[in-house]
C-alpha positions as semicolon CSV with decimal commas, in nm:
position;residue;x (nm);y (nm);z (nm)
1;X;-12,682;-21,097;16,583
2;X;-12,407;-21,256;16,453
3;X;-12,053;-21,029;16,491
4;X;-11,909;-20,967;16,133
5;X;-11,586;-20,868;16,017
6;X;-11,578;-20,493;15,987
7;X;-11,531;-20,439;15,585
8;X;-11,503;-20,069;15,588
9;X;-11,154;-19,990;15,705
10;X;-11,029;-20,362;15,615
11;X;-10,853;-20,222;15,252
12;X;-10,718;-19,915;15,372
13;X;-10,623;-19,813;15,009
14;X;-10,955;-19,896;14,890
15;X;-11,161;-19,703;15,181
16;X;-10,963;-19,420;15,078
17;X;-11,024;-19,418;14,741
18;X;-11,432;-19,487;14,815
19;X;-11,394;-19,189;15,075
20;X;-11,211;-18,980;14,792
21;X;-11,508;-19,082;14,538
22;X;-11,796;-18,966;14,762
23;X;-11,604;-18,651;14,842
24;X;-11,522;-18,561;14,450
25;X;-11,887;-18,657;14,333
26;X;-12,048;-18,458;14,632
27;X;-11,836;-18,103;14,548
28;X;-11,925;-18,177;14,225
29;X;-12,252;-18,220;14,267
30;X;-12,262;-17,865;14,473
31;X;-12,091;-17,716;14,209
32;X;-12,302;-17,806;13,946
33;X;-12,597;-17,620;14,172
34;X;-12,732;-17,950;14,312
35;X;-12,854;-17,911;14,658
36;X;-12,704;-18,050;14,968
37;X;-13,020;-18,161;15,075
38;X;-13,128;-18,337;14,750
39;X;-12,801;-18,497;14,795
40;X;-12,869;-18,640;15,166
41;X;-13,225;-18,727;14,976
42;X;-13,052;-19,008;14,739
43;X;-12,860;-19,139;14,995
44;X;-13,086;-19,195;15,214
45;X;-13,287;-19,315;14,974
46;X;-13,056;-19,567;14,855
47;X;-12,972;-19,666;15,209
48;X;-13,335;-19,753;15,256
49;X;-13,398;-19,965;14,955
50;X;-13,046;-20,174;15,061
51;X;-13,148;-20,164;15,430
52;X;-12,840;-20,002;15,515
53;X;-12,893;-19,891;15,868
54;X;-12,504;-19,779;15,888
55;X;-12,547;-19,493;15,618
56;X;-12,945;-19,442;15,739
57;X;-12,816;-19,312;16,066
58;X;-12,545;-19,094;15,906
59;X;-12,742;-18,933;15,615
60;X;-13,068;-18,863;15,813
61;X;-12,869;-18,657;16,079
62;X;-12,658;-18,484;15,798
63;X;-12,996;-18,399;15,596
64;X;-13,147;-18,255;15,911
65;X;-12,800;-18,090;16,035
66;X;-12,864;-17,905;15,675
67;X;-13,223;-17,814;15,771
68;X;-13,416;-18,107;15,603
69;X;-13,778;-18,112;15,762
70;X;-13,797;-18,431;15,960
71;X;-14,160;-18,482;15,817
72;X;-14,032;-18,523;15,476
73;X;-13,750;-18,793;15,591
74;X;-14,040;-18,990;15,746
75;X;-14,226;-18,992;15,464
76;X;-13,939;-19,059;15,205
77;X;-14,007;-19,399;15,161
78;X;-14,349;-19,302;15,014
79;X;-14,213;-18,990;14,831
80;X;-14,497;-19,037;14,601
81;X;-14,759;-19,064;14,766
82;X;-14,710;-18,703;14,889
83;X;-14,651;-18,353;14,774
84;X;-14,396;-18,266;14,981
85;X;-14,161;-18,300;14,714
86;X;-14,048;-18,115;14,411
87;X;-14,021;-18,235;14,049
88;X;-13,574;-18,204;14,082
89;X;-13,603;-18,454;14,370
90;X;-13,934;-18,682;14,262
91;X;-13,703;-18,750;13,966
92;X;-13,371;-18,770;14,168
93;X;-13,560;-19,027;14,405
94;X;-13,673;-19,193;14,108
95;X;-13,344;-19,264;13,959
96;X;-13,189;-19,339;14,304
97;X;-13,454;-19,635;14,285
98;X;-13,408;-19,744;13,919
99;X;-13,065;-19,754;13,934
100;X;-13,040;-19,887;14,265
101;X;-13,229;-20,199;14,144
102;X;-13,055;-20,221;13,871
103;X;-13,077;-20,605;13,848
104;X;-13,450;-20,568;13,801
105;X;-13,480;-20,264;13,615
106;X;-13,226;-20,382;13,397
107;X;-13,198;-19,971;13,227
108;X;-13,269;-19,632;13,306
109;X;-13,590;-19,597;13,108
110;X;-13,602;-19,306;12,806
111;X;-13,904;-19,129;13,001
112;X;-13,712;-19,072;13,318
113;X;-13,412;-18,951;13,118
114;X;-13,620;-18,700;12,935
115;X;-13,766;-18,617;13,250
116;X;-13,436;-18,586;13,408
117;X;-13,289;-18,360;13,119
118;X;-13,634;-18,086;13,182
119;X;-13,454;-18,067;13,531
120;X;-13,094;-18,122;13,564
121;X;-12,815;-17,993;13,340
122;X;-12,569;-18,220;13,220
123;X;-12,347;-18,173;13,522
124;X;-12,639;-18,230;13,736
125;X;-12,715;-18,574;13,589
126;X;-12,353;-18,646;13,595
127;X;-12,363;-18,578;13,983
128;X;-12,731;-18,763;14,067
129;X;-12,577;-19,064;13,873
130;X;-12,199;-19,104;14,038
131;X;-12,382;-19,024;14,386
132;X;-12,598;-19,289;14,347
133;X;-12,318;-19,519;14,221
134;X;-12,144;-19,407;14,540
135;X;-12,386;-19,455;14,819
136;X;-12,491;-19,822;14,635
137;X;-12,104;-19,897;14,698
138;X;-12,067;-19,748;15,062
139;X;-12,404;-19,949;15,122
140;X;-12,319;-20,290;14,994
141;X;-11,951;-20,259;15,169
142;X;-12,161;-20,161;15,503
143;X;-12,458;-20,448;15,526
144;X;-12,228;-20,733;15,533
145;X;-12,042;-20,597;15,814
146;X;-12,342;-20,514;15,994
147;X;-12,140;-20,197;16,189
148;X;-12,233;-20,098;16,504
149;X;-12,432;-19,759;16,480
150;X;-12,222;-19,480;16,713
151;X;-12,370;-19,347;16,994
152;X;-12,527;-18,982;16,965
153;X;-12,723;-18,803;17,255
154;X;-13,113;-18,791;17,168
């Protein structure tokens, strides 16, 4: 593969400020009673949609270092073809999807909305939205640069 130019720490300001937003949209998010786990769930998600291997190796081992059930991560990408998942997170995944492909979706539809509103509080959807906003950002400044995954022991 071809060796890019490493985006991520190339506008120091700006990696700071992207670092800041996914920090202030995550404690957020926990405040607001959204779990850590759903949260690794939309990134990941996300990641997988933009083939984002980068953020894919981070958010996988921080949903398991949170206790995430490997079975479910290995399944995620057909989330609805199982039952391993409940309603919170079959509408959080759905969401990560819509909005993720926003250039074909074009909205997020009034169903899903509703649905989300039976589910989250408004702080809730506030979170699910700005995450996913956040890992579509960290994902599209990522792929280009193709990064090197780190090393970890097995």
């Amino acid at each position: 593969m071809t060796q890019r130019i490493q985006t991520m720490n190339g506008i120091p300001k700006a990696f700071k400020a992207l670092l800041a937003l996914g920090q202030e949209v995550e404690a957020s998010g926990r405040a607001a009673g959204v779990d850590q786990i759903l949260l690794e769930l939309i990134k990941i998600r996300a990641s997988q949609i933009n083939a984002c291997a980068f953020c894919l190796d981070m958010h996988t081992r921080d949903a398991i270092k949170h206790g995430e059930d490997t079975r479910r991560l290995l399944l995620l990408d057909a989330w609805r073809e199982t039952d391993l998942f409940t309603e919170e997170e079959r509408v959080a995944l759905e969401m990560t999807e819509v909005l993720t492909r926003l250039s074909d979706t074009q909205d997020l539809p009034d169903e899903l909305y509703e649905r989300a509103m039976k589910v989250f509080n408004e702080a809730q959807y506030q979170a699910v939205v700005w995450l996913i906003v956040t890992i579509n950002a960290w994902n599209r400044v990522n792929v280009p640069a193709r990064p090197k995954l780190p090393k970890h022991n097995a």
